[in-house]
KETI-273804 format. One record per residue (C-alpha): x, y, z; residue in one letter. Coordinates in steps of 0.25 Angstrom, whole numbers, padded with zeros to 4 digits, always signed. Layout:
BEGIN
XYZa
...
***
This chain:
BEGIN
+0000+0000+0000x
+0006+0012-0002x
+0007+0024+0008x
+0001+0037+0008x
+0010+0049+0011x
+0004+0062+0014x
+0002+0071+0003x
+0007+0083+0012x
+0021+0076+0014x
+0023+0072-0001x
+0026+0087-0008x
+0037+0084-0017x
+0034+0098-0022x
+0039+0103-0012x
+0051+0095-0009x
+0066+0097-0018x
+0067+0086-0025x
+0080+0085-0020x
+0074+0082-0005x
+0067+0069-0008x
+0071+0055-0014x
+0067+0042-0017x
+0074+0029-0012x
+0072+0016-0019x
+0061+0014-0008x
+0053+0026-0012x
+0056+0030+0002x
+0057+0045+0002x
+0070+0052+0010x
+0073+0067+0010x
+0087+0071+0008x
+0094+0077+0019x
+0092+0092+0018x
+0102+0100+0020x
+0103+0112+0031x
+0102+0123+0025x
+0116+0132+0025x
+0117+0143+0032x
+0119+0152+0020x
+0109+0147+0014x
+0097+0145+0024x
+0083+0151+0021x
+0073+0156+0029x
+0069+0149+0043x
+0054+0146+0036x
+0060+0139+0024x
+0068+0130+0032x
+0058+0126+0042x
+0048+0124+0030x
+0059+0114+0025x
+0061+0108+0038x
+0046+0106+0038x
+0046+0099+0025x
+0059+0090+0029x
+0050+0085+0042x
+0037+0083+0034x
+0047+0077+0025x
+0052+0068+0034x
+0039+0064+0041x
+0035+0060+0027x
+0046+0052+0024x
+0044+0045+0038x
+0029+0041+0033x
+0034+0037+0018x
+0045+0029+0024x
+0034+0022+0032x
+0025+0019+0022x
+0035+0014+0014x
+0038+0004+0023x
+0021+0001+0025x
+0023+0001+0008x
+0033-0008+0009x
+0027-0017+0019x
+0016-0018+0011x
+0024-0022-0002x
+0029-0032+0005x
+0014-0039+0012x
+0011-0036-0004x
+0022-0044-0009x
+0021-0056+0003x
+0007-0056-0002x
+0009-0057-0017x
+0019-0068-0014x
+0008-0074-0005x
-0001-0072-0018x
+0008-0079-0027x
+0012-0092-0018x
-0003-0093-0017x
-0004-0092-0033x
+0007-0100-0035x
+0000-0110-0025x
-0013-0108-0033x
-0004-0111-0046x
+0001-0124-0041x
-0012-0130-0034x
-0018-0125-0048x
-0007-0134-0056x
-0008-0145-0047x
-0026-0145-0050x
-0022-0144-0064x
-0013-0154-0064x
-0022-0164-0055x
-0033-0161-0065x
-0024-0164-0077x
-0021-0177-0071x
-0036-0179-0068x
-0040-0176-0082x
-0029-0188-0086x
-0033-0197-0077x
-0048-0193-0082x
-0043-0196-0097x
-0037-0210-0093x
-0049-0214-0086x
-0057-0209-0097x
-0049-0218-0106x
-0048-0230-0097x
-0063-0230-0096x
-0066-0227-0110x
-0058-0238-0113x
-0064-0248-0103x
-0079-0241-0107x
-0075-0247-0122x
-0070-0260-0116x
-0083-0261-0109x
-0091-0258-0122x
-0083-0268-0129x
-0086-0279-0121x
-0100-0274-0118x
-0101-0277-0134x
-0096-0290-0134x
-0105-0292-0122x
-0117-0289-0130x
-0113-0297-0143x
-0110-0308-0134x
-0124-0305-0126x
-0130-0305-0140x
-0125-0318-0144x
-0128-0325-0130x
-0144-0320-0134x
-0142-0325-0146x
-0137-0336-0142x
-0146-0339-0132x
-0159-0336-0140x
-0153-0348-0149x
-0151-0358-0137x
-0166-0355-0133x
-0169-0356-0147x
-0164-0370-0145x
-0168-0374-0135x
-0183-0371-0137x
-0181-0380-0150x
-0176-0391-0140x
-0187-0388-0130x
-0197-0389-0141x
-0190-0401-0145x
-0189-0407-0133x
-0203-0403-0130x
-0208-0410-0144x
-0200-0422-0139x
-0205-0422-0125x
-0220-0421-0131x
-0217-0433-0141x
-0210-0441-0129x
-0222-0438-0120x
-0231-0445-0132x
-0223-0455-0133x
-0224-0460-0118x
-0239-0457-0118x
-0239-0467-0131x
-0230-0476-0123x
-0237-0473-0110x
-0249-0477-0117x
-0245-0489-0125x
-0240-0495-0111x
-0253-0494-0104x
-0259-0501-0116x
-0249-0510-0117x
-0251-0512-0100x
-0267-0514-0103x
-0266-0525-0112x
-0257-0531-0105x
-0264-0530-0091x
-0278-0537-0097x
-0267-0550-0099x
-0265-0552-0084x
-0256-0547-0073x
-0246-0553-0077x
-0242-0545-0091x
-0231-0540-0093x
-0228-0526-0090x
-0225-0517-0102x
-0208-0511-0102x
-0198-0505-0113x
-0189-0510-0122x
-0175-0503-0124x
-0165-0504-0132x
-0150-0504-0129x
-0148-0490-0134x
-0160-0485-0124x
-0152-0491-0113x
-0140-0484-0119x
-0144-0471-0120x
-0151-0474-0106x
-0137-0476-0098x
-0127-0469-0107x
-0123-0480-0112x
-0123-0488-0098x
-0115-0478-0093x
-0109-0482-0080x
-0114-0469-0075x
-0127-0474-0077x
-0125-0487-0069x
-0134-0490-0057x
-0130-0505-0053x
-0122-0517-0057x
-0123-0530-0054x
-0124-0546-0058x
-0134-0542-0066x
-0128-0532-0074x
-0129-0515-0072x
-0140-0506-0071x
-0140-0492-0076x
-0149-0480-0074x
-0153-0472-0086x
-0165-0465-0093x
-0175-0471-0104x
-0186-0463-0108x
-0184-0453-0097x
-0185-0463-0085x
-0172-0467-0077x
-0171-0481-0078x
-0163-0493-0071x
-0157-0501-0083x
-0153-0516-0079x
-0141-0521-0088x
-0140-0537-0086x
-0126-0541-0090x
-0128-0549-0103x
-0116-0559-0100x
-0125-0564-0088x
-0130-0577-0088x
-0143-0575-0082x
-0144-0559-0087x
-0154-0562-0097x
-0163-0573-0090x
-0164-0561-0078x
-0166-0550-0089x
-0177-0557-0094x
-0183-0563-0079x
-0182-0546-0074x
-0191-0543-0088x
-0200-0557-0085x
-0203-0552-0071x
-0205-0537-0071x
-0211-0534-0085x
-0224-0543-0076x
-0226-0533-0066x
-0225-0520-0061x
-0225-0515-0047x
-0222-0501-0038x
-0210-0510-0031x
-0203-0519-0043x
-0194-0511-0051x
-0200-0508-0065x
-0195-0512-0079x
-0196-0503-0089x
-0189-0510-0099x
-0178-0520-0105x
-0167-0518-0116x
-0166-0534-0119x
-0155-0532-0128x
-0146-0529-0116x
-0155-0536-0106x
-0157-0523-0098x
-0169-0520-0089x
-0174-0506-0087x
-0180-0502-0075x
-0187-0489-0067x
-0174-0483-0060x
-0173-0482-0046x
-0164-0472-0040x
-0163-0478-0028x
-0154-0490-0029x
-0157-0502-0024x
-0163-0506-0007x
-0149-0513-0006x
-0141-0500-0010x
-0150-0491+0001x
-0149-0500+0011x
-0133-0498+0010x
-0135-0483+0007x
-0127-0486-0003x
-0123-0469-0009x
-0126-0463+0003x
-0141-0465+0002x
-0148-0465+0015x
-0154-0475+0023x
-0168-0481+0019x
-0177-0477+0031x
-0185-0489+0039x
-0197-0482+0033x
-0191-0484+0018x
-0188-0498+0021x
-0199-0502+0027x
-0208-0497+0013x
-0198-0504+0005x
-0200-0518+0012x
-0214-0515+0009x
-0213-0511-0005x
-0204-0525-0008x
-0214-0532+0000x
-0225-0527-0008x
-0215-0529-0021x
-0213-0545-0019x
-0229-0548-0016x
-0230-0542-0030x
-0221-0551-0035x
-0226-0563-0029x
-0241-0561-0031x
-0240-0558-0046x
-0247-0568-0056x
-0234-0573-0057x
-0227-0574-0045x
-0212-0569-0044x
-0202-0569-0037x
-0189-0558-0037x
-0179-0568-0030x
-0169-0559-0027x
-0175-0547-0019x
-0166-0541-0011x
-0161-0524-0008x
-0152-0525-0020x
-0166-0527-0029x
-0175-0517-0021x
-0172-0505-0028x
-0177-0490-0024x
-0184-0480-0033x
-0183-0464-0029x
-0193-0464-0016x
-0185-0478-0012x
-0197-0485-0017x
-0193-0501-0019x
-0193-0509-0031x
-0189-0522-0033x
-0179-0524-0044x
-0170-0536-0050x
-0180-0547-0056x
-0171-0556-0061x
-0172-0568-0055x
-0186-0566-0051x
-0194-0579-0054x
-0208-0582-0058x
-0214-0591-0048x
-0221-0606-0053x
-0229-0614-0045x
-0225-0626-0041x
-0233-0639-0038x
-0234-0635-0022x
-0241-0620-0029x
-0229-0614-0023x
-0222-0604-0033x
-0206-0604-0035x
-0196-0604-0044x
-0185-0613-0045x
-0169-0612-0048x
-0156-0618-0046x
-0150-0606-0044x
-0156-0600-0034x
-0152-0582-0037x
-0150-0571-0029x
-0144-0562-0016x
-0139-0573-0006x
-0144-0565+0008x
-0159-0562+0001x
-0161-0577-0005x
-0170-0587-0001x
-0164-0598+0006x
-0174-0608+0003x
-0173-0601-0011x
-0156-0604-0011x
-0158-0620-0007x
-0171-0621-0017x
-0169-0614-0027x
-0184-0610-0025x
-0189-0595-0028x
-0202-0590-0021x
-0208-0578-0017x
-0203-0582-0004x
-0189-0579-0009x
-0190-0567-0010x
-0200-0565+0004x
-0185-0571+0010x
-0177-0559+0001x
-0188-0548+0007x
-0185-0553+0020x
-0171-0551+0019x
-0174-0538+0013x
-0184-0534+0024x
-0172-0536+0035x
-0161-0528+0026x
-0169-0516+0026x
-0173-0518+0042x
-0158-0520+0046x
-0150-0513+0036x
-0140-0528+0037x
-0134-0537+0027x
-0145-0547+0023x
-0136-0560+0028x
-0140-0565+0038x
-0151-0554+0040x
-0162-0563+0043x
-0156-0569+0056x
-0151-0556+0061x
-0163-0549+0062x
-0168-0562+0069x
-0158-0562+0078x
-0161-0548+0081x
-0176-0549+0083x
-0173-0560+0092x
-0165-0551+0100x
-0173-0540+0098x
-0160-0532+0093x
-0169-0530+0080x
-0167-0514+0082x
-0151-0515+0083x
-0150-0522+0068x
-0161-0511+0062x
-0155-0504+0052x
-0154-0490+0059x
-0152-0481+0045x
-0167-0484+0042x
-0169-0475+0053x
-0178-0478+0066x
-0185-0492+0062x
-0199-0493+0072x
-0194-0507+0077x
-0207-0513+0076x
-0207-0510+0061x
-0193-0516+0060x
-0196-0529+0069x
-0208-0531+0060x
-0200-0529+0046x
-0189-0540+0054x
-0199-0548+0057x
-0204-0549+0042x
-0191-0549+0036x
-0188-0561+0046x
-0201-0568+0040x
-0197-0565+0025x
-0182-0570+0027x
-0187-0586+0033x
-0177-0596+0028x
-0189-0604+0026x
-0199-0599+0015x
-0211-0605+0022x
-0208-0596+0033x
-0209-0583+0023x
-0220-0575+0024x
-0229-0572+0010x
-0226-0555+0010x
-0241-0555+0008x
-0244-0557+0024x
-0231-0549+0028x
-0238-0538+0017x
-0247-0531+0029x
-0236-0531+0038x
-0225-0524+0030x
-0238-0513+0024x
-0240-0509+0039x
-0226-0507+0041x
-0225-0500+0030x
-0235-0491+0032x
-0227-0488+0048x
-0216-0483+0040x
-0226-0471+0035x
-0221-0474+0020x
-0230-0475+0007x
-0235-0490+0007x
-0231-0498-0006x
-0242-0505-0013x
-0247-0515-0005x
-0250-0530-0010x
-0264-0531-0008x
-0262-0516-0018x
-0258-0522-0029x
-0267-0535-0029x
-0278-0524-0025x
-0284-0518-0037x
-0289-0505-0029x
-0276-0505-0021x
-0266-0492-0029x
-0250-0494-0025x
-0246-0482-0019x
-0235-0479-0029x
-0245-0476-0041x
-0253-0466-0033x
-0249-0451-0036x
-0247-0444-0023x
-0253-0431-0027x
-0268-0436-0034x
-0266-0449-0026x
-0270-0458-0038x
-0262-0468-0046x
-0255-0461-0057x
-0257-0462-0070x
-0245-0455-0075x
-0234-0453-0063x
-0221-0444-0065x
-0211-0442-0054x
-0208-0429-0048x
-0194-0424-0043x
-0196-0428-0030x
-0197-0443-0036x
-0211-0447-0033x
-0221-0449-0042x
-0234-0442-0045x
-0245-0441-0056x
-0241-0432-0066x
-0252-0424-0067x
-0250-0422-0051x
-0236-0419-0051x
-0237-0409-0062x
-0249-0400-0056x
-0241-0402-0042x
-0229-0395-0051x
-0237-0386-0057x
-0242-0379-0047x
-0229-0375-0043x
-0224-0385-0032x
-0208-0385-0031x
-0209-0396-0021x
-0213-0412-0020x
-0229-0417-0018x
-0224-0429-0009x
-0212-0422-0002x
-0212-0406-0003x
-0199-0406-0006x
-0194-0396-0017x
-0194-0404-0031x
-0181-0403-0037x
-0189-0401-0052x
-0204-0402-0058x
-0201-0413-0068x
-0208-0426-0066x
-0207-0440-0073x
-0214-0450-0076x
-0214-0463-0071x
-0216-0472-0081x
-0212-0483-0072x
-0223-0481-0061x
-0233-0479-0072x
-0231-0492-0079x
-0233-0496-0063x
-0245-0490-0062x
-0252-0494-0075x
-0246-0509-0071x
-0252-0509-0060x
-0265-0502-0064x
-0267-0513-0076x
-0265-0524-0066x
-0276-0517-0056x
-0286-0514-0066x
***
């Protein structure tokens, strides 16, 4: 800021020239004045005027010289503050340098990004491309595969139809062919297939061993499918002796007669001696009994139905027109469909029964044939085959399922125990807990059955009562009874459909393996059940099959009721 001097004290007019100067400061000094000489001095007035002026002079000096150094103190806050001004501007400079060069950075690293994501974006479009060509040919594709398979679906439906018109035809045809031959008598035969060698063929793969069930004496069993029915098929070895006569004995035998508990024949292929039977996927009584693949134990319940479906079986046999006899009845030959219901099986050296002059019916051999434990004794020094042979083998069979023990000996350990009433300790304990009044009586009868003596053999027409009452304690479904099937208004339990509770006319089996009429299993489907009539449990699928097999039973046994 610069100072003010007084206007009264700045007169340069008024002052020489001479008096005043100007140092490099602008600080202003007066030159020394001279006294004035003696010789040369003026009035007294002029001097004190000059003296006046030197003092104001003075004065005025004193107050420049001051603000001069207030000027020059103020330059100097004013230059302090300029450099203050410029560092901050030089600061300003640098933070502005460092933004533009953070933002030229950014807007490289922007650019690269830019161009990475443009580059995976094309990428992406690429294969987006490619995704819907290939889309566009799976459509294709699959239009083509449903195209396809409609053609095959309408195939398969146009074969089904005709297959379905074929078995009605056949159906129908067999029924006739059953009519005509029940107005002959009870004793026609009983109408089966014949199959060639490339049925059986296609039927085991080529008698893979994979199919194979069972092997033997005999020869081997397989399981396989003809006309969409699994079936057993029996292969007797062609290099046995007595393969053919047993061949032809099992076809003699079975192609008489039909019933709920004897195995059924549905065919034969006579070029390689083979027998086809129903399948039965639960092996043989023999095989259970051992829990032979882990299966579990038969309960005393299913045992004791069992004993009374054979029972019931063998007084079928025995009081047909013509009387036979099985001969060689044992477990190994019960075999078990899949609700363990028992059919006999193994006819093959089954015999006809003849007269004799004492009316007594038996058959007669020198070489007496069968399973040592479960043979007739009198039948092994005689050679004589009666129905009370095989009452002895139902004996045996009675105490095998009642104890569990190897049939050797069996007879007189059970005795033994009975007479030291330690019966309970030699009760099979797997079948579970045996009412031991139920097990003394079934000892008791199996005792009976198993005399050395024939004489001594009960007929299984009196024991009949007794074992249908034990049946019946062991709360299962009652097999047909013997007086049923002599009885013309009696109706076997099997053929009645459990749903309309009539006797079927044309039963299929469900997924849960019972059977049913088909009308009544398809409504019950229908209507949306998931789940089993008989057992409420979930089905694991709503196809059914039709039993062909219990439908020849049925009409058999219809045509020789009617």
């Amino acid at each position: 800021m610069t100072p003010e001097f007084p206007q009264s004290l700045i007169r340069p007019s008024r002052l020489p020239s001479d008096l005043l100067s100007t140092n490099s400061n602008d600080v202003f000094e007066v030159r020394s004045l001279q006294e004035p000489s003696l010789d040369s001095q003026g009035s007294t007035h002029e001097q004190d005027t000059i003296a006046g002026v030197c003092a104001k002079l003075q004065a005025a000096l004193a107050d420049v010289t001051k603000y001069g150094v207030r000027f020059n103190e103020e330059i100097c806050k004013s230059e302090k503050s300029e450099m203050n001004q410029a560092l901050l501007i030089k600061k300003d400079e640098e933070t502005i340098s460092a933004l533009i060069k953070e933002k030229q950075e950014m807007e490289f690293l922007h650019k690269q990004e830019t161009k990475m994501f443009r580059r995976q974006l094309d990428l992406l479009q690429e294969e987006n491309k490619k995704f819907k060509e290939e889309r566009d040919i799976a459509v294709k594709e699959e239009a083509l595969h449903k195209q396809k398979i409609n053609m095959v679906q309408n195939q398969l439906g146009l074969l089904q139809e005709e297959n379905k018109k074929l078995q009605k035809e056949r159906d129908n045809a067999i029924k006739e062919a059953e009519e005509l031959r029940g107005s002959a008598g009870r004793g026609s035969h009983v109408s089966f297939s014949e199959f060639l060698v490339l049925d059986l063929q296609q039927a085991t793969k080529n008698f893979s061993n994979s199919y194979k069930i069972g092997k033997g004496g005999f020869g081997s069993v397989y399981k396989g499918f003809l006309h969409n029915t699994m079936v057993a098929i029996k292969m007797l070895h062609p290099q046995s002796l007595q393969g053919k006569p047993e061949f032809e004995q099992e076809v003699a035998v079975l192609r008489t007669m039909r019933h709920p508990n004897l195995v059924t024949l549905l065919g034969i292929c006579s070029e390689k001696s083979a027998l086809i039977y129903e399948y039965l996927p639960n092996g043989s009584l023999e095989d259970r009994l051992a829990c032979q693949g882990g299966t579990p134990p038969l309960t005393w319940q299913i045992r004791t139905r069992i004993i009374g479906e054979i029972c019931c079986a063998l007084m079928f046999l025995h009081s047909h027109p013509n009387r036979i006899v099985h001969g060689n009845l044992k477990p190994e030959n019960i075999l078990l469909d899949a609700n363990l219901v028992s059919k006999l099986s193994d006819f093959g050296i089954s015999r006809l029964l003849m007269e004799t002059n004492s009316n007594t019916l038996v058959y007669h051999t020198e070489y007496p044939r069968g399973t040592f434990a479960y043979m007739d004794p009198e039948f092994l020094s005689s050679g004589e085959l009666t129905v009370k042979s095989d009452v002895y083998s139902f004996g045996i069979t009675i105490l095998r399922l009642l104890t569990g023990k190897s049939p050797i000996k069996i007879a007189a350990d059970v005795e033994d125990a009975i007479e030291t009433d330690s019966l309970h300790l030699i009760i099979d304990k797997s079948a579970g807990d045996w009412p031991f009044v139920q097990a003394e009586q079934l000892a008791n009868l199996g005792l009976r059955c198993a005399q050395v003596r024939k004489r001594k053999r009960p007929d299984l027409e009196n024991e009949w009562k007794l074992v249908e009452s034990l049946m019946q304690t062991a709360s299962l479904s009652v097999s047909p009874s013997f007086t049923s099937q002599l009885d013309d208004k009696g109706i076997p339990s099997y053929f009645m459909c459990p749903i309309f509770q009539e006797v079927m006319k044309d039963p299929h089996v469900a997924a849960d393996g019972y059977t049913y009429e088909a009308a009544a299993i398809k409504d019950w489907l229908d209507n949306g059940h998931k789940t089993s009539p008989l057992t409420n449990l979930p089905l694991s699928h709503q196809e059914i099959t039709p039993n062909y097999t219990l439908r020849r039973a049925i009409q058999a046994w219809l045509l020789k009721h009617s």
